[in-house]
VOSE-564740 format. One record per residue (C-alpha): residue in one letter; y, x, z. Coordinates in Angstrom, 1 decimal. Example, Ala and Ser with C-alpha at 12.3 -4.5 7.8 and 13.67 -1.06 7.14 Angstrom:
BEGIN
> type	py	px	pz
> a	-4.5	12.3	7.8
> s	-1.1	13.7	7.1
END
This chain:
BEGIN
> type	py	px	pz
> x	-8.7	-9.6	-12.5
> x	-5.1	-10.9	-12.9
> x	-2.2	-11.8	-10.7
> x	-1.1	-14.9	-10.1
> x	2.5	-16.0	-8.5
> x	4.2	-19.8	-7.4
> x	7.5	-20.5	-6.3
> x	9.5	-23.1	-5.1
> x	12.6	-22.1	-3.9
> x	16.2	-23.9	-3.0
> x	17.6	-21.5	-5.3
> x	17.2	-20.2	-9.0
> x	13.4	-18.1	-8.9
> x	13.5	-16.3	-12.0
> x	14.3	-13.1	-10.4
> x	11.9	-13.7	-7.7
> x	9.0	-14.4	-9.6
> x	9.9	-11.1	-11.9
> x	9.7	-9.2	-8.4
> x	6.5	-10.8	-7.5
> x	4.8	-10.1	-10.2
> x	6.3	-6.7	-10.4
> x	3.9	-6.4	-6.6
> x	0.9	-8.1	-8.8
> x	1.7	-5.4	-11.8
> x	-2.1	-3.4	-10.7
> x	-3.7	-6.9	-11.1
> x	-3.3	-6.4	-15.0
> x	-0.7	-4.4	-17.4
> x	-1.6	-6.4	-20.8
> x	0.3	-9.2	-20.6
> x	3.2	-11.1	-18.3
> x	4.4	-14.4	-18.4
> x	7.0	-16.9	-16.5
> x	7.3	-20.2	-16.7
> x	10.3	-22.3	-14.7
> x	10.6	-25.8	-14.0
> x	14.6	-27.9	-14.3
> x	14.1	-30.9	-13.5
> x	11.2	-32.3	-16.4
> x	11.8	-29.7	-18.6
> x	9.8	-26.0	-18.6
> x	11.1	-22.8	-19.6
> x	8.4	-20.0	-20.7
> x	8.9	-16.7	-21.5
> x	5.5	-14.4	-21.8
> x	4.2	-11.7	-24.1
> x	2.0	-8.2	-24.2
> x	2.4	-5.3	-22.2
> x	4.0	-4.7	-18.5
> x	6.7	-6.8	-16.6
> x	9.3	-4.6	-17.3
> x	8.5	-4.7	-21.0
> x	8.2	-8.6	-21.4
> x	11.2	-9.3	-20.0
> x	14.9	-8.5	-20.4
> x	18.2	-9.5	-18.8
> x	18.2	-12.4	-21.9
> x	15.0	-13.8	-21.3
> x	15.8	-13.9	-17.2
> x	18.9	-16.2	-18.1
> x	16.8	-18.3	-19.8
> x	14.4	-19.4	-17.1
> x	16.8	-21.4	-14.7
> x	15.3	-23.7	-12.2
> x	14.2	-23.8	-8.3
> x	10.6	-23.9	-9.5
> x	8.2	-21.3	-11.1
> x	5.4	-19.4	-11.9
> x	4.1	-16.0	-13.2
> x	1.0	-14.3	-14.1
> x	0.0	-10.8	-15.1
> x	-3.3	-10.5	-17.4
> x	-6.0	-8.5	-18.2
> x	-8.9	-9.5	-20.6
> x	-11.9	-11.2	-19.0
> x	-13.0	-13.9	-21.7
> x	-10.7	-13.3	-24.8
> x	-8.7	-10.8	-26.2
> x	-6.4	-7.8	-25.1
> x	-4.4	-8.2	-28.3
> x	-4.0	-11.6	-28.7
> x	-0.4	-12.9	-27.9
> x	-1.4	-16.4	-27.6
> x	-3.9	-15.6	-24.5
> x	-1.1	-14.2	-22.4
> x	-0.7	-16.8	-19.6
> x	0.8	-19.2	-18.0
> x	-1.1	-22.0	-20.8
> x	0.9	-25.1	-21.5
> x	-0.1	-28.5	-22.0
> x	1.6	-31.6	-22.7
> x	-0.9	-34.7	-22.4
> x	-0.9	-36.8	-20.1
> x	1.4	-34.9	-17.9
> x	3.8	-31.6	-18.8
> x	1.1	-28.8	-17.2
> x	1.7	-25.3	-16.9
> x	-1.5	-22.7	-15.5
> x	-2.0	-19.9	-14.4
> x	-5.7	-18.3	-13.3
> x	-6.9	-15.4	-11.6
> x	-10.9	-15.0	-12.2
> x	-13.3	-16.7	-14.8
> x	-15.7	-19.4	-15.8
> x	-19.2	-19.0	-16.5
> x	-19.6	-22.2	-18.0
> x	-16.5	-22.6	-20.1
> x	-18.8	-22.7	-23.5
> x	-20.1	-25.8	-22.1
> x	-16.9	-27.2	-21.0
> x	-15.3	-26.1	-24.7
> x	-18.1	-28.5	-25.5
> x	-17.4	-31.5	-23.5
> x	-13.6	-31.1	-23.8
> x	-13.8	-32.1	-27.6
> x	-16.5	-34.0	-27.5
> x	-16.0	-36.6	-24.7
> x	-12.7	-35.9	-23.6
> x	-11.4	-35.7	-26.7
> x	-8.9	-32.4	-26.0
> x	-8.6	-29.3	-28.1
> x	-9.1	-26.2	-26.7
> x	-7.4	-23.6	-29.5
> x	-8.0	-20.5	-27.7
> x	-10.5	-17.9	-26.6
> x	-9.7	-17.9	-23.2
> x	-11.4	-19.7	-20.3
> x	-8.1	-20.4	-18.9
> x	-7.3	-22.8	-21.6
> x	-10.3	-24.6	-20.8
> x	-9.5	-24.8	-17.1
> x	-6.2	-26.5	-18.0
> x	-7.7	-29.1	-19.7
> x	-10.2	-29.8	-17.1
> x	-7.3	-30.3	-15.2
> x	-5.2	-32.6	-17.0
> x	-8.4	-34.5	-18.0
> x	-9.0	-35.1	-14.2
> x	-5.6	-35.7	-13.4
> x	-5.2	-38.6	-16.5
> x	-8.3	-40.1	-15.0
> x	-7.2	-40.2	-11.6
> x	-3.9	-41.3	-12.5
> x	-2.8	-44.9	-11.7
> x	-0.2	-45.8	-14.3
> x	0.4	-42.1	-14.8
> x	2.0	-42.2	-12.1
> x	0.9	-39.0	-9.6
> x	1.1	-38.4	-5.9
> x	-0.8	-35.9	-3.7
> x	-4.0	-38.3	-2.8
> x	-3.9	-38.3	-6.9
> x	-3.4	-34.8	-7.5
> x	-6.3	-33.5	-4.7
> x	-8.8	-36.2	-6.4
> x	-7.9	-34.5	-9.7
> x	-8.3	-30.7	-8.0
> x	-12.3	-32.7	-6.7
> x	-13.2	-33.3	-10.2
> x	-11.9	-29.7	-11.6
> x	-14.3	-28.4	-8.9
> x	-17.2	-30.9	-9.6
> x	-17.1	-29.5	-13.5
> x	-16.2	-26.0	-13.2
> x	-18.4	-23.2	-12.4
> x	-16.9	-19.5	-11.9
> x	-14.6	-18.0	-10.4
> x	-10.8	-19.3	-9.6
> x	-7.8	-19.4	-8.7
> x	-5.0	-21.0	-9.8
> x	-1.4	-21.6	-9.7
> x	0.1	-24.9	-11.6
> x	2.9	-26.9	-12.6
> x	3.5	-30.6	-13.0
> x	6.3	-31.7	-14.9
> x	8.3	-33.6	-12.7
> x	6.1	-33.4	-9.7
> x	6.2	-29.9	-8.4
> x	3.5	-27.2	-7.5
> x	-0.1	-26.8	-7.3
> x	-2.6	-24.1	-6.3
> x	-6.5	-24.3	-5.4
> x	-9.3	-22.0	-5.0
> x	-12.7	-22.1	-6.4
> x	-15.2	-23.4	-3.4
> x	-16.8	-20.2	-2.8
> x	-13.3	-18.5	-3.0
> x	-14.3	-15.5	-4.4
> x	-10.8	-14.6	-6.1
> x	-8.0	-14.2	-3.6
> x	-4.9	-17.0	-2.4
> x	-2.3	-16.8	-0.3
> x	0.6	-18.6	1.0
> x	3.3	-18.0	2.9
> x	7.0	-19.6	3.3
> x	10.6	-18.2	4.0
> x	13.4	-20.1	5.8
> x	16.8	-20.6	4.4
> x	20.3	-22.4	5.1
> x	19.1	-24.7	2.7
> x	15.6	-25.7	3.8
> x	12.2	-24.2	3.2
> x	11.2	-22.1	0.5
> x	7.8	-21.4	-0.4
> x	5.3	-18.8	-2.4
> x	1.7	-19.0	-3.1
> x	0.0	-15.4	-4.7
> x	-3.0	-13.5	-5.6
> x	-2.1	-10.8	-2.6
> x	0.3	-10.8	0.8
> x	1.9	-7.6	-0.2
> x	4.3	-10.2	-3.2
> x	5.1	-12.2	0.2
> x	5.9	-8.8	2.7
> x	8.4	-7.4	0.0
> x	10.3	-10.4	-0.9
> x	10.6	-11.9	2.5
> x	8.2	-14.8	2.8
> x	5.9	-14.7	6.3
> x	2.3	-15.2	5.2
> x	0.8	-18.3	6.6
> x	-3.1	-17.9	5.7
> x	-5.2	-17.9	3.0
> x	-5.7	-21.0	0.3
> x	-9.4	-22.0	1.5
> x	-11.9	-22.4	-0.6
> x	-12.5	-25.5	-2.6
> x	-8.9	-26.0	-1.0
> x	-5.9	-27.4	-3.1
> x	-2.1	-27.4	-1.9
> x	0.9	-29.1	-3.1
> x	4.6	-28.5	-2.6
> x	6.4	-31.5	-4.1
> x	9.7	-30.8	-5.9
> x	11.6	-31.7	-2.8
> x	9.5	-28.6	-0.9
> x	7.3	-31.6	0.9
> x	4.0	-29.3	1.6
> x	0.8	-30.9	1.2
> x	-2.6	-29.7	1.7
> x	-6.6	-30.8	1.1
> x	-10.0	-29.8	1.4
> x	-11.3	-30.8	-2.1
> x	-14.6	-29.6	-2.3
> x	-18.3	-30.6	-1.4
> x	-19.7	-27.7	1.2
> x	-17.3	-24.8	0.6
> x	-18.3	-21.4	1.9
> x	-16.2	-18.5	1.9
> x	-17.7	-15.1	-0.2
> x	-14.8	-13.2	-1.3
> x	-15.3	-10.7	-4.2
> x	-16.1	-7.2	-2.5
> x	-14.4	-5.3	-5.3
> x	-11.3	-6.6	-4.0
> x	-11.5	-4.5	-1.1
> x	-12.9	-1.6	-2.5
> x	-10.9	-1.3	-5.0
> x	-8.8	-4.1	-6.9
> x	-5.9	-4.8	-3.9
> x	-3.2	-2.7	-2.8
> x	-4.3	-1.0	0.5
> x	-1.2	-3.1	2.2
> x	-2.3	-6.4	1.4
> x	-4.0	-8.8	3.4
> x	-7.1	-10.8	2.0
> x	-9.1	-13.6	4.4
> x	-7.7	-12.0	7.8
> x	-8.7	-8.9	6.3
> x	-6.5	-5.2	6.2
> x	-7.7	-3.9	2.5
> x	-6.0	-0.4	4.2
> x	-8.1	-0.9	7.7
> x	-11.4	-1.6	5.9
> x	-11.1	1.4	3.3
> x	-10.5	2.9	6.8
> x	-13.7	1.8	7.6
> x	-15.6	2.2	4.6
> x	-14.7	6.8	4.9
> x	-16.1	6.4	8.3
> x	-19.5	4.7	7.4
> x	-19.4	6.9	4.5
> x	-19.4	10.1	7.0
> x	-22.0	8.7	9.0
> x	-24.3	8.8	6.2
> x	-23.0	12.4	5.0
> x	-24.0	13.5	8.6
> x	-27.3	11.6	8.7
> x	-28.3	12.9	5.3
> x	-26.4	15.5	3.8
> x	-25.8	18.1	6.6
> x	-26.5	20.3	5.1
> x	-23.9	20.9	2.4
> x	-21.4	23.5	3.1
> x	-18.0	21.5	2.3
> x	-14.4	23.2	2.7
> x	-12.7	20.5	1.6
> x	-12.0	16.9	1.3
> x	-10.0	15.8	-2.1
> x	-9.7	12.1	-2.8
> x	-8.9	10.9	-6.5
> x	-6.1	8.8	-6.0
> x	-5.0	5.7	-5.5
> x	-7.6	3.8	-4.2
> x	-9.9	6.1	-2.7
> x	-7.2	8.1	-0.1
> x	-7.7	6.0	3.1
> x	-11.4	6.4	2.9
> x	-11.2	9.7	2.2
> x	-9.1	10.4	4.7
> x	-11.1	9.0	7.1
> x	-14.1	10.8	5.8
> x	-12.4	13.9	6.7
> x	-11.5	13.4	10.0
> x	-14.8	12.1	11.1
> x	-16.7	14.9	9.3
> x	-13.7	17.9	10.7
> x	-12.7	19.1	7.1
> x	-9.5	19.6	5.7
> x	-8.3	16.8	3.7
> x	-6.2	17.7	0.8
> x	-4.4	16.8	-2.2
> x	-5.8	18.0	-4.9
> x	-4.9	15.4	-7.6
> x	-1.3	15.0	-8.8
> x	-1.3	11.4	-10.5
> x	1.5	10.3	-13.6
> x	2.2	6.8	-12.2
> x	3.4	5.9	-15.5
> x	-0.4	5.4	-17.1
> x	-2.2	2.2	-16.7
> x	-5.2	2.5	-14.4
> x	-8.2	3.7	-16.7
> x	-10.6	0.7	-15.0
> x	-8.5	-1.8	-17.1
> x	-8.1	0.5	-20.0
> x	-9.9	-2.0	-22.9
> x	-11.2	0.9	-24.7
> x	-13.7	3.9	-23.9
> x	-12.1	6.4	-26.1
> x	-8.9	4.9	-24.6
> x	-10.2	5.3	-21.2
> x	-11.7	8.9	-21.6
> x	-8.2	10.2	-23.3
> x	-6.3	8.7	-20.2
> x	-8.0	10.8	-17.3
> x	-6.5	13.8	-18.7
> x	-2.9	12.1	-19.0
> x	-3.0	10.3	-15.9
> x	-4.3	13.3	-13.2
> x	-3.9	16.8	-13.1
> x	-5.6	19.0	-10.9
> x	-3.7	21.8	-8.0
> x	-5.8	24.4	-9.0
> x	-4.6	26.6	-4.9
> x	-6.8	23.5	-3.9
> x	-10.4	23.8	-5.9
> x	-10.6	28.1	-6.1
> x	-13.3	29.1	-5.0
> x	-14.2	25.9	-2.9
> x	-16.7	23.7	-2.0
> x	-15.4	20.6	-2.9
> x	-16.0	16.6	-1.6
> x	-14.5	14.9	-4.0
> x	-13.9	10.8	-2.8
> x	-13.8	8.0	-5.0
> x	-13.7	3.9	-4.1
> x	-16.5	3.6	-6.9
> x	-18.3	4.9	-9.8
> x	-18.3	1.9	-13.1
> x	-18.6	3.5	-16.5
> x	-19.2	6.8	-15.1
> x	-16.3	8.4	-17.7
> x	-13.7	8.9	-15.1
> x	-16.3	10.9	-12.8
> x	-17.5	12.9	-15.6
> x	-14.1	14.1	-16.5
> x	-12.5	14.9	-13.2
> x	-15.8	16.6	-12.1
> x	-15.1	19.1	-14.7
> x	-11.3	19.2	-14.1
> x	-12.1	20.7	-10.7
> x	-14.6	23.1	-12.3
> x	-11.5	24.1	-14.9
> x	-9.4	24.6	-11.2
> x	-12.0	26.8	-10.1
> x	-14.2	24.7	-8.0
> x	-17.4	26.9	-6.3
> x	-19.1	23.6	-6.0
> x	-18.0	20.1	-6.3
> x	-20.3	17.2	-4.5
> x	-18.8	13.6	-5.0
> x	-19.0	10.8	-2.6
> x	-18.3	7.4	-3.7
> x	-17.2	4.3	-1.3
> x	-18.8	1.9	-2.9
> x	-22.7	1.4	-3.7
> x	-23.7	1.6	-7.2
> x	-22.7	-0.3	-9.9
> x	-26.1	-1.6	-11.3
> x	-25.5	-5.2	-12.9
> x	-22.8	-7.0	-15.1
> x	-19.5	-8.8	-12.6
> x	-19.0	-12.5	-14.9
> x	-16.6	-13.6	-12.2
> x	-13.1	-12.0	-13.6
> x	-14.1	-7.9	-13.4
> x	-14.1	-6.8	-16.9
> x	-17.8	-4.6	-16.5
> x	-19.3	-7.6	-18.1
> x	-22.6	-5.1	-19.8
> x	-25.3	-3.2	-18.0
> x	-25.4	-0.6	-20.8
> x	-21.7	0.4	-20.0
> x	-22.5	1.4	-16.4
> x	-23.3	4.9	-15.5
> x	-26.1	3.5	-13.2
> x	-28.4	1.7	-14.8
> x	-32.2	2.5	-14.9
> x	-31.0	5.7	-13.5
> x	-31.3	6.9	-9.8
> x	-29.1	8.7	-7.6
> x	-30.0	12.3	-9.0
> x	-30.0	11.3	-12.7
> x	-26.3	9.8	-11.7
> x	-25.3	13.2	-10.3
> x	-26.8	15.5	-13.3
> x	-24.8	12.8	-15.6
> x	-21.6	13.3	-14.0
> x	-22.0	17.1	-13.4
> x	-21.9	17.5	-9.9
> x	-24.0	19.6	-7.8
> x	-24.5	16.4	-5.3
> x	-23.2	12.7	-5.0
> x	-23.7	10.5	-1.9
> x	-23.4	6.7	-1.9
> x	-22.1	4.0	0.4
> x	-25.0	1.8	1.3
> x	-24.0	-1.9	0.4
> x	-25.0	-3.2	3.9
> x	-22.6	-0.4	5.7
> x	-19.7	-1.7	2.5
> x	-20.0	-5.5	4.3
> x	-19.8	-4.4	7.7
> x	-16.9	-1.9	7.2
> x	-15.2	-5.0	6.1
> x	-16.7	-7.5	7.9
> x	-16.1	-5.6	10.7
> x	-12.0	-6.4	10.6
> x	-12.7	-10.2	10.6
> x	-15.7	-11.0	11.8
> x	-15.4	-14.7	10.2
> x	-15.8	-13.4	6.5
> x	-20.0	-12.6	7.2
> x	-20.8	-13.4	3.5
> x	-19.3	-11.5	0.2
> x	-19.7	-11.9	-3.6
> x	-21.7	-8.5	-4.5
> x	-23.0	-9.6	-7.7
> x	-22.0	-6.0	-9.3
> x	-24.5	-3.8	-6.7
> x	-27.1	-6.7	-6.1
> x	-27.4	-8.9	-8.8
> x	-27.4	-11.8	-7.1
> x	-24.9	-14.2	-8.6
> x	-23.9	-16.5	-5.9
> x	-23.0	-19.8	-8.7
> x	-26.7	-20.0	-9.4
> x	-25.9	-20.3	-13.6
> x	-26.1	-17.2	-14.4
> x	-28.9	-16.6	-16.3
> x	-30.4	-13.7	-18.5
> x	-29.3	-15.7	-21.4
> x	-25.5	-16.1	-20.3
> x	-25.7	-12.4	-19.3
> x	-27.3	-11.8	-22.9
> x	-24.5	-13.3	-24.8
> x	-21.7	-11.9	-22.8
> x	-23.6	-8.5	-23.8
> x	-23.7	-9.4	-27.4
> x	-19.7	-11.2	-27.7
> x	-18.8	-7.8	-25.8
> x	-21.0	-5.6	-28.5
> x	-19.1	-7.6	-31.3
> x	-15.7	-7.2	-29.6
> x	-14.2	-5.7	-32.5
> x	-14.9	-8.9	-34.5
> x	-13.5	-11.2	-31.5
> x	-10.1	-9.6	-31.6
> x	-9.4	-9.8	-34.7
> x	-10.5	-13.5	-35.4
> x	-7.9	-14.0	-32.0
> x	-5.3	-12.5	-33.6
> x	-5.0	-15.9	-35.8
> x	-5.4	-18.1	-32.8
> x	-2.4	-19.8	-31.1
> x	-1.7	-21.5	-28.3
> x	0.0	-24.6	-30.1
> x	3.5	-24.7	-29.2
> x	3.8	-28.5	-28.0
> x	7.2	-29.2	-27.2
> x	7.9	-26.0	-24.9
> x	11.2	-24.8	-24.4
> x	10.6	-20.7	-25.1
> x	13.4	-18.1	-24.4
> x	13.6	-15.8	-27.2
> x	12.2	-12.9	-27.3
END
């Protein structure tokens, strides 16, 4: 999961695109980069750690230009500690290319492969991304007609990136000299939008990851990028737009809506807030088909993501709903944390229980999902500290049973609290004296059920059905084994680079 931001603007856009991603910041807190566009020259600033901690008041002065784009990272394919993996990727051959992506490639060994061997490009990361920008400018010098580049050009270049690439993407580019591009993987399974603000001086546009960067800085959400759909906004704001793909089909990723968006976004027609909504109230249903017979007094959610459904929960079921929780919103989210030790320290630092809340109790605690299982463990026994009577836990989301290789990092089965275990070995695990689970048919129709033209989802993570066909037991092997060896991985990627080709870098 990252967050991805474009901009092209009739004014400066540094500061917007620092506000943008500052809206994208839950999207990933490892690394932030900008990149801006004057006339055929780029300026890049990017590094580890949060937006505010990239970038200060010299670096914004040193991205000028109407034209720009931003991403905020976490690790998919690569390394957490590797500076040269923080994104946008450059490349200067055969056209000045700057990338940003939001997902990842299952078959970016292969195209490592191909890329040196028959394209003849070198690919000096670890990161799929990389890869993806090659594949781009490859297609783009092939399509090119003098290497010269128009629209028609640019969509046939955007067909062969899709006829070669497998995964999960989307992405946000610039062309030296040319303007903006953005495209969607053809089943679209990471998120797009784009929206567009009039001024006194003509159209501005923004393309990114969620609505809620367009709401806060004035830009009126048009729709989603479709799948297998590429647009272009020409350095004059011209806005162009293409179907590019063979048979697209839309399957968003369902984590986005249980979990990875910000309840006020908007994703494929879709309120992430509405359909959380939704998701407490199937949730109930099943409590009251199933579970009757628990004696609950209360209903605590563990924040953020979790609070609409719980609240709903609540009021369908006629329990209190209370706070029980008080979160530091300076820690990252644990989800994202790279480490287990890391992630296990965290809980403690980043909630704290109201102990007038859990005394003496029966407890519903509601979370949007259960992963790794640590995060449940711990806050189970926080509310036993607080003086919890009994604490049952409910979880929006159906179990986590099977490896997500489309840009979630729960890339191992071993990692996840649910594997080869059932509903009661999960409770004992976690400490609770019961645990209910959203079924993953009631998951699709509480969001389904908000647009009824989004039918199909990508729910590789409860079902195991992986809907680019090349994911095999092997691939899923070896992302097992380079995850197992991660140790190893970082630090070879502390020596690699993204070779500095000619960029114009602010300081940092």
């Amino acid at each position: 999961m990252c967050g991805i931001l474009g901009v092209v603007a009739q004014s400066p856009v540094n500061q917007v695109l620092y506000d943008g991603l500052l809206m994208l910041q839950h999207r990933g807190q490892d690394a932030a980069g900008i990149v801006t566009a004057q006339e055929n020259t780029f300026h890049m600033h990017k590094g580890l750690g949060m937006v505010r901690d990239v970038f200060r008041t010299r670096n914004m002065r040193a991205l000028p230009g109407n034209i720009g784009i931003g991403h905020v990272r976490y690790p998919t394919a690569g390394s957490a500690e590797s500076p040269a993996e923080a994104q946008p990727f450059y490349v200067n051959s055969p056209f000045g290319i700057v990338l940003g992506h939001n997902g990842n490639l299952t078959n970016a060994a292969e195209l490592d492969k191909q890329l040196f061997q028959s394209d003849r490009r070198h690919v000096n990361t670890h990161s799929d991304s990389e890869v993806l920008l090659n594949v781009l400018a490859h297609e783009l010098q092939e399509c090119a007609t003098s290497y010269q580049l128009d629209p028609a050009t640019i969509f046939a270049a955007v067909s062969g990136v899709h006829r070669r690439c497998q995964g999960a993407y989307a992405v946000i580019a610039m062309i030296a000299g040319y303007g903006l591009l953005a495209f969607r993987d053809p089943y679209g399974i990471r998120p797009l939008v784009f929206g567009a603000a009039e001024t006194d001086h003509g159209t501005e546009y923004m393309v990114a990851s969620e609505s809620v960067a367009l709401d806060t800085l004035g830009f009126k959400l048009i729709r989603d990028v479709a799948p297998g759909e590429a647009i272009f906004i020409d350095d004059k704001g011209c806005f162009y737009s293409k179907q590019c793909a063979i048979d697209p089909t839309l399957n968003p990723c369902i984590f986005e809506y249980v979990y990875l968006a910000r309840p006020d976004s908007i994703m494929d027609g879709i309120s992430i807030y509405e359909s959380r909504l939704n998701m407490g109230s199937s949730l109930a249903d099943k409590i009251n088909k199933t579970m009757r017979h628990l004696d609950i007094d209360v209903v605590i959610p563990i924040p953020e993501s979790s609070r609409p459904s719980a609240l709903q929960l609540a009021n369908h079921l006629g329990i209190n709903f209370r706070e029980g929780f008080v979160k530091n919103r300076y820690i990252g989210r644990t989800f994202i944390m790279p480490g287990q030790q890391h992630r296990r320290k965290s809980v403690r630092q980043k909630l704290n229980a109201i102990s007038i809340e859990f005394r003496g109790k029966n407890v519903l605690l509601v979370d949007d999902s259960i992963v790794r299982g640590t995060t449940s463990r711990e806050i189970v026994q926080m509310a036993q500290e607080a003086g919890a009577r009994k604490i049952y836990f409910a979880s929006a989301a159906p179990p986590v049973r099977f490896p997500n290789v489309y840009g979630i990092d729960m890339p191992t089965r071993q990692e996840l609290i649910a594997t080869d275990r059932d509903d009661d070995e999960i409770c004992r695990e976690i400490g609770a004296d019961g645990l209910v689970y959203q079924d993953l048919e009631s998951l699709k129709n509480a969001i389904s059920s908000v647009n009824s033209l989004v039918k199909n989802f990508e729910s590789s993570c409860f079902d195991g059905n992986y809907i680019t066909k090349d994911v095999t037991q092997e691939y899923l092997a070896g992302i097992e084994l380079q995850r197992n060896s991660g140790t190893k991985i970082s630090q070879s990627n502390r020596h690699s680079t993204q070779l500095d080709l000619g960029l114009e870098l602010t300081d940092s």
